[in-house]
Backbone atoms as SQL, in Angstrom:
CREATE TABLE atoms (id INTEGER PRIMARY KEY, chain TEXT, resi INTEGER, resn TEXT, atom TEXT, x REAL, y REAL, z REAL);
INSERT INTO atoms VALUES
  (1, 'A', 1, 'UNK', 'N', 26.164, -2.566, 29.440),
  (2, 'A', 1, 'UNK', 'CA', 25.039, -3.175, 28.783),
  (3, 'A', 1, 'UNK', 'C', 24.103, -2.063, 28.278),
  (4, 'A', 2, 'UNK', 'N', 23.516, -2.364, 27.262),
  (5, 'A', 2, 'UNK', 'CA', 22.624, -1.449, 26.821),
  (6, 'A', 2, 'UNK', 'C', 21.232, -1.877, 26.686),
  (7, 'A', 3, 'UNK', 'N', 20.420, -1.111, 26.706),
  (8, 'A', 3, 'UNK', 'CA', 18.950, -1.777, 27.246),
  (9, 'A', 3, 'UNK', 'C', 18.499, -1.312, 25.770),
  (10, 'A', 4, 'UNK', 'N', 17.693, -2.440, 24.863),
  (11, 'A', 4, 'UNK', 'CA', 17.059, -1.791, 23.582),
  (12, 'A', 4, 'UNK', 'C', 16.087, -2.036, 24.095),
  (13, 'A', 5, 'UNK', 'N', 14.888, -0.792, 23.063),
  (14, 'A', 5, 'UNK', 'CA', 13.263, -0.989, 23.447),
  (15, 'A', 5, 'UNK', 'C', 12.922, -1.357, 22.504),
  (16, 'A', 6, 'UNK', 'N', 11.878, -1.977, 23.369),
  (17, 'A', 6, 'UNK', 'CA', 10.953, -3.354, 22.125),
  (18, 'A', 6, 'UNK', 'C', 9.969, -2.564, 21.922),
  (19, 'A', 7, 'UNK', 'N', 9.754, -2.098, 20.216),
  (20, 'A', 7, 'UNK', 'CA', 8.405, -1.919, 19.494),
  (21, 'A', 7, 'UNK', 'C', 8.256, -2.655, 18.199),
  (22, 'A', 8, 'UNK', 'N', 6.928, -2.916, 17.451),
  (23, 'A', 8, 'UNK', 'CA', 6.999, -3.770, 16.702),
  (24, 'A', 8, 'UNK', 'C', 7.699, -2.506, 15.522),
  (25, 'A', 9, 'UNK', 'N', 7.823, -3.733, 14.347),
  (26, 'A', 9, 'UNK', 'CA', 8.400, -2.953, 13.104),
  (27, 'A', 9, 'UNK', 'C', 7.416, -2.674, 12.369),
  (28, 'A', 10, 'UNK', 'N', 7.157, -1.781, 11.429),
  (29, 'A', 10, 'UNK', 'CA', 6.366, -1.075, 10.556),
  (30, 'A', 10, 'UNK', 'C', 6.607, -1.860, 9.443),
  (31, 'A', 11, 'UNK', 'N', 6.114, -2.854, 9.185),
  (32, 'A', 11, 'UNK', 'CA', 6.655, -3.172, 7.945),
  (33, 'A', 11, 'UNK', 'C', 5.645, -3.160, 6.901),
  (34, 'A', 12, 'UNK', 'N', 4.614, -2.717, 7.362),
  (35, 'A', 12, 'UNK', 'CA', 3.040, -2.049, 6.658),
  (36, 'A', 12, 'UNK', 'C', 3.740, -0.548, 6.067),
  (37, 'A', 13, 'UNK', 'N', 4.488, 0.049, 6.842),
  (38, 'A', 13, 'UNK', 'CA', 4.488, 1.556, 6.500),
  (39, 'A', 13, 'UNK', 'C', 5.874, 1.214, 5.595),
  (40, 'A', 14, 'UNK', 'N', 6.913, 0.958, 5.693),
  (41, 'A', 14, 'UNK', 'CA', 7.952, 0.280, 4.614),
  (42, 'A', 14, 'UNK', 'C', 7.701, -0.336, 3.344),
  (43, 'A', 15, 'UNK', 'N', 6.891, -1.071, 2.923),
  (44, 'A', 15, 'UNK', 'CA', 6.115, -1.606, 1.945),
  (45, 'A', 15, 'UNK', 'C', 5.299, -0.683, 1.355),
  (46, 'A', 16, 'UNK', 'N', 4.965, 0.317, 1.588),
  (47, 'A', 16, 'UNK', 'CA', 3.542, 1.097, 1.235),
  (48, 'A', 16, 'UNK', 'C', 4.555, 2.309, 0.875),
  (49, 'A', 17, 'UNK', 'N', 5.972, 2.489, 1.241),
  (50, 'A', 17, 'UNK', 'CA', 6.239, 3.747, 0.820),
  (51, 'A', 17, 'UNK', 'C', 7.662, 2.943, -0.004),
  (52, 'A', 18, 'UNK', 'N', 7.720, 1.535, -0.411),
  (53, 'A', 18, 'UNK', 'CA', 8.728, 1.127, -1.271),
  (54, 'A', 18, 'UNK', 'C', 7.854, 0.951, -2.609),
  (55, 'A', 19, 'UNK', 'N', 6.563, 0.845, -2.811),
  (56, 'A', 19, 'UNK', 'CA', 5.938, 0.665, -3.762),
  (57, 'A', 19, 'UNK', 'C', 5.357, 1.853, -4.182),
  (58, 'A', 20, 'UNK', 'N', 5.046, 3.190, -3.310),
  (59, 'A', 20, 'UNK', 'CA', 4.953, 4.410, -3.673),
  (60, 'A', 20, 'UNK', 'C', 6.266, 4.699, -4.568),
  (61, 'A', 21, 'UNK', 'N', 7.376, 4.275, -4.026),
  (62, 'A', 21, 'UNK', 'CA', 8.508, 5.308, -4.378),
  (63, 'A', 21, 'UNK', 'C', 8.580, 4.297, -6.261),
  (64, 'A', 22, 'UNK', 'N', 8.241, 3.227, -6.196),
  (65, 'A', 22, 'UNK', 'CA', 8.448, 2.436, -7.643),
  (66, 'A', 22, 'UNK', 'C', 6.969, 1.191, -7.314),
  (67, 'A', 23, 'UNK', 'N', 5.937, 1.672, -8.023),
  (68, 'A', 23, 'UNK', 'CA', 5.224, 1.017, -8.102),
  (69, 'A', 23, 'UNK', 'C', 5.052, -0.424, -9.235),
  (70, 'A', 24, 'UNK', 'N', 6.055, -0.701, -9.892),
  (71, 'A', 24, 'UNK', 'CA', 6.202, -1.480, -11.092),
  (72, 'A', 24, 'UNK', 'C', 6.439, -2.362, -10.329),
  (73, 'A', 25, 'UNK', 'N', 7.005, -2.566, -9.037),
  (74, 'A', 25, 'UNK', 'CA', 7.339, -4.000, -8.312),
  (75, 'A', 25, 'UNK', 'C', 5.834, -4.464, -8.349),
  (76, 'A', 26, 'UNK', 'N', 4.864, -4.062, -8.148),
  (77, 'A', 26, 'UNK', 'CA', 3.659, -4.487, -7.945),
  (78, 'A', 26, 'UNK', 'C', 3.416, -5.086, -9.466),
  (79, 'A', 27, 'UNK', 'N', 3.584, -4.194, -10.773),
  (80, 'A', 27, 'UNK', 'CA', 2.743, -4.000, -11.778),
  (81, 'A', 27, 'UNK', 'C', 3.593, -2.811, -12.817),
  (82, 'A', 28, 'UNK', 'N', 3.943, -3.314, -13.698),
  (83, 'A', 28, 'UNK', 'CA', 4.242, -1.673, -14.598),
  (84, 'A', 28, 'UNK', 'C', 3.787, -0.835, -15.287),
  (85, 'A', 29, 'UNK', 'N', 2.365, -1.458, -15.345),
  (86, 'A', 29, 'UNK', 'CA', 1.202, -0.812, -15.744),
  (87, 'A', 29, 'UNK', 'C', 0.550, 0.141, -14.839),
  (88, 'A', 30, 'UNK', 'N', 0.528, 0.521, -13.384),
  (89, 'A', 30, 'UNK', 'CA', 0.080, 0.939, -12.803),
  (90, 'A', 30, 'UNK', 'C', 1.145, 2.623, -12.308),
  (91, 'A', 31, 'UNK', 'N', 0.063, 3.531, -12.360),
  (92, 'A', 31, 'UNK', 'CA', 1.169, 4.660, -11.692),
  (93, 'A', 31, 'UNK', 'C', 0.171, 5.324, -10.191),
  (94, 'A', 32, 'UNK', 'N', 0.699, 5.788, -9.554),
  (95, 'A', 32, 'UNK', 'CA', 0.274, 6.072, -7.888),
  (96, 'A', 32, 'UNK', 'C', -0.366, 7.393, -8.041),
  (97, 'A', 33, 'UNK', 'N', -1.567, 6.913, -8.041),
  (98, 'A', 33, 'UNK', 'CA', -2.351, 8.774, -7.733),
  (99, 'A', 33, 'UNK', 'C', -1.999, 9.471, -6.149),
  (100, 'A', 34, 'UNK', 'N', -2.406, 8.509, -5.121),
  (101, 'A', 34, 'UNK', 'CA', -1.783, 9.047, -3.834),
  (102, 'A', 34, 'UNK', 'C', -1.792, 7.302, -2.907),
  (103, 'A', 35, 'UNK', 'N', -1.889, 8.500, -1.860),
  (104, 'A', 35, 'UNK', 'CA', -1.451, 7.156, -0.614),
  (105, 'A', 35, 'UNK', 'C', -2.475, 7.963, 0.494),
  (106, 'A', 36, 'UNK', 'N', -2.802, 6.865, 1.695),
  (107, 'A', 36, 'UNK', 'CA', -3.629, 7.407, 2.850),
  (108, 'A', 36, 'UNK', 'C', -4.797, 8.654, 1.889),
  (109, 'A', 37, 'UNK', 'N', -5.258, 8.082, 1.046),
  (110, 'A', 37, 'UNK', 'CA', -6.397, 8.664, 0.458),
  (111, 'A', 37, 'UNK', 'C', -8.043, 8.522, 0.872),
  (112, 'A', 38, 'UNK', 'N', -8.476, 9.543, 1.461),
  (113, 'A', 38, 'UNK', 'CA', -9.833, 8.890, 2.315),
  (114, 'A', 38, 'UNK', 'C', -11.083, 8.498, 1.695),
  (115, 'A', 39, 'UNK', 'N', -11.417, 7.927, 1.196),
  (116, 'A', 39, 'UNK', 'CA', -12.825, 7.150, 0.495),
  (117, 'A', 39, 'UNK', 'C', -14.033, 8.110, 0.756),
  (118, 'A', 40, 'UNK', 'N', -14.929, 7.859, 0.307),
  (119, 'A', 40, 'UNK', 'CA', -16.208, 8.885, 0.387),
  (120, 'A', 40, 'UNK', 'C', -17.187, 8.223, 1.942),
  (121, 'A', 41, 'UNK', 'N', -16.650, 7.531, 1.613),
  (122, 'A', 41, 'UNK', 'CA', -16.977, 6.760, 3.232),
  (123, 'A', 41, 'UNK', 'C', -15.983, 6.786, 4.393),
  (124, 'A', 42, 'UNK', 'N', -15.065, 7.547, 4.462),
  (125, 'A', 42, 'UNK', 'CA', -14.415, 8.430, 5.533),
  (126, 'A', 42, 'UNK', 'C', -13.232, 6.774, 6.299),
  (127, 'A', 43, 'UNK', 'N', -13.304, 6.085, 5.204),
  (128, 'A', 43, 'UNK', 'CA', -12.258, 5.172, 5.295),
  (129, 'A', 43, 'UNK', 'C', -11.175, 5.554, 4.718),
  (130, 'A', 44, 'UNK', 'N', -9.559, 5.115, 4.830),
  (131, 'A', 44, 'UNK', 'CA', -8.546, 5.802, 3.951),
  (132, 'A', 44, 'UNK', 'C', -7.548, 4.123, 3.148),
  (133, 'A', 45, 'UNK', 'N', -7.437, 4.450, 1.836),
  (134, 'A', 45, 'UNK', 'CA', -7.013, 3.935, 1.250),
  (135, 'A', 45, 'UNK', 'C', -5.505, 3.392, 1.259),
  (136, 'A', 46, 'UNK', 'N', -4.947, 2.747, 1.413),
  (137, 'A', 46, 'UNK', 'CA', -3.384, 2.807, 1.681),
  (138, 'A', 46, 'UNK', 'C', -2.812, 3.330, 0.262),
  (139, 'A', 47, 'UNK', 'N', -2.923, 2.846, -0.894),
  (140, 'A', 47, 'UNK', 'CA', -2.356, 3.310, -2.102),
  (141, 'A', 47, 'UNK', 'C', -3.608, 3.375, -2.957),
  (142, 'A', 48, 'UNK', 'N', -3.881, 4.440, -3.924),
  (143, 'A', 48, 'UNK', 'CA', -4.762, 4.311, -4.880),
  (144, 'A', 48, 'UNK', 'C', -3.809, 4.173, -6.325),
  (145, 'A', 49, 'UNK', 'N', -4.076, 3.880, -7.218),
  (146, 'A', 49, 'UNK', 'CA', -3.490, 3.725, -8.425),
  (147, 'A', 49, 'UNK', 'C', -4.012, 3.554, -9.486),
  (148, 'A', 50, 'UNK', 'N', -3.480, 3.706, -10.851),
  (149, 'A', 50, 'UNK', 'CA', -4.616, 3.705, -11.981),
  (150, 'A', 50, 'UNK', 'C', -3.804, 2.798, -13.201),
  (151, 'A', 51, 'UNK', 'N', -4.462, 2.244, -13.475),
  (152, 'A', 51, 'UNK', 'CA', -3.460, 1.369, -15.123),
  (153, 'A', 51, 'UNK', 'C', -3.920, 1.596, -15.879),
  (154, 'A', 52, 'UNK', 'N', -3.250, 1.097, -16.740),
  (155, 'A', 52, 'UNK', 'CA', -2.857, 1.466, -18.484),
  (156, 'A', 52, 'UNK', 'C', -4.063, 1.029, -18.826),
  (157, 'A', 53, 'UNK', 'N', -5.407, 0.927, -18.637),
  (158, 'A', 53, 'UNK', 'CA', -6.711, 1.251, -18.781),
  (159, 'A', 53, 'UNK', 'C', -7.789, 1.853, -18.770),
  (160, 'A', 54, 'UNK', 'N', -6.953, 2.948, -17.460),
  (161, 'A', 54, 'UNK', 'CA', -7.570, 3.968, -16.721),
  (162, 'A', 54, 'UNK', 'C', -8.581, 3.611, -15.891),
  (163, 'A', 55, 'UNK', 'N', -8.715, 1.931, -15.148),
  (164, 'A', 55, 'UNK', 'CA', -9.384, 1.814, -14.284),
  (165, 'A', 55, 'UNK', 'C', -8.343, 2.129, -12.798),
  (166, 'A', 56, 'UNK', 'N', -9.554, 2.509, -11.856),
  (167, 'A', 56, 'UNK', 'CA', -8.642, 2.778, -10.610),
  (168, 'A', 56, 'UNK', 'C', -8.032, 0.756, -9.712),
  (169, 'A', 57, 'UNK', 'N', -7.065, 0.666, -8.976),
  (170, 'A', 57, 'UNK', 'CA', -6.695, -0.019, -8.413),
  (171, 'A', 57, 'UNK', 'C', -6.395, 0.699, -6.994),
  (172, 'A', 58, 'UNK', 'N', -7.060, -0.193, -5.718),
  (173, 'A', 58, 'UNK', 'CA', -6.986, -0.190, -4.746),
  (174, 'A', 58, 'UNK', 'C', -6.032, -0.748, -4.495),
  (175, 'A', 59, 'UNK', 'N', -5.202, -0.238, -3.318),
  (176, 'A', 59, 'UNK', 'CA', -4.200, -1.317, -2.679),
  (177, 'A', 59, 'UNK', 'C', -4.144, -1.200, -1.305),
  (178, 'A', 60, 'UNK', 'N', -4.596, -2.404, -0.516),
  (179, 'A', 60, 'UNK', 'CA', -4.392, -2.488, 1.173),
  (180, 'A', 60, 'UNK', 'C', -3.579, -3.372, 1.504),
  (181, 'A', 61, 'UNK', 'N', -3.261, -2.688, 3.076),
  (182, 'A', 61, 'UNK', 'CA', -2.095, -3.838, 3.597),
  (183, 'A', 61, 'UNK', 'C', -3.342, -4.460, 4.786),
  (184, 'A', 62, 'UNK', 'N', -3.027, -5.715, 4.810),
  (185, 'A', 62, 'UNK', 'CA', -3.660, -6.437, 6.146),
  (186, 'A', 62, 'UNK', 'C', -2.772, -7.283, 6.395),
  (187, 'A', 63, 'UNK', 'N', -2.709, -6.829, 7.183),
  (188, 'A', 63, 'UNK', 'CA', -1.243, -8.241, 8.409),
  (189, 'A', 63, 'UNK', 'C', -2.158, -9.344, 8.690),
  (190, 'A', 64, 'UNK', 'N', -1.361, -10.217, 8.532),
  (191, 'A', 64, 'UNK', 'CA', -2.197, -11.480, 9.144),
  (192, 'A', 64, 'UNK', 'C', -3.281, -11.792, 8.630),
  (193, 'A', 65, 'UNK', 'N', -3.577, -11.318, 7.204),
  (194, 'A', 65, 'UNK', 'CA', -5.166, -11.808, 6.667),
  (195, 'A', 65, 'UNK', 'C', -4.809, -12.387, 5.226),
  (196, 'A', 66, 'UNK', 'N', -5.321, -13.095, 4.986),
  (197, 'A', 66, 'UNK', 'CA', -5.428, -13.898, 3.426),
  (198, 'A', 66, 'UNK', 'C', -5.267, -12.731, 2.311),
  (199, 'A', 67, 'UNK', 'N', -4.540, -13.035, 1.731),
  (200, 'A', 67, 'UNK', 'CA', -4.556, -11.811, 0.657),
  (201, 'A', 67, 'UNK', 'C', -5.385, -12.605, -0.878),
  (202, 'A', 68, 'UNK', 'N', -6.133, -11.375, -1.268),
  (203, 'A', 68, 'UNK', 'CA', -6.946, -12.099, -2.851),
  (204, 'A', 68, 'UNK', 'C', -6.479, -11.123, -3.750),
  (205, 'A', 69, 'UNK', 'N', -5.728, -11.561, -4.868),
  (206, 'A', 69, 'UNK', 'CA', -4.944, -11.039, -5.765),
  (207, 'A', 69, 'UNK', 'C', -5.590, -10.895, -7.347),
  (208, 'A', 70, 'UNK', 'N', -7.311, -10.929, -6.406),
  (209, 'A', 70, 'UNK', 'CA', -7.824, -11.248, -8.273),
  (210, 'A', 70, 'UNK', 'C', -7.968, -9.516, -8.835),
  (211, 'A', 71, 'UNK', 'N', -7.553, -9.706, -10.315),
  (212, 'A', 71, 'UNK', 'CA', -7.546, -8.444, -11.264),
  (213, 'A', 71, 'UNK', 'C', -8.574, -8.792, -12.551);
């Protein structure tokens, strides 16, 4: 028998580096300035990004919270 260990899955950190690696799943307008980028308020960003407008786009992951998708 083999004993597996239980930890949860990352599926915050999987998502955040499948949309780094091709951000068009999100949007194809948008290209990835960085990731874990820290705010001027010493918070860190999960993805920053910029579109074909040259406004910036934020992107966070929250588990378990309502997501608002307004642009």
């Amino acid at each position: 028998m083999i004993k597996i260990s239980k930890k949860p899955l990352d599926y915050e950190h999987r998502l955040e580096k499948w949309l780094i690696e091709d951000i068009s799943i999100l949007s194809p307008n948008l290209v990835v300035i960085g990731s874990q980028v820290v705010s001027p308020y010493g918070k860190k960003i999960d993805i920053l990004a910029i579109n074909s407008s040259g406004e910036l786009v934020i992107i966070e992951f929250k588990r378990d919270k309502p997501m608002d998708m307004s642009f």
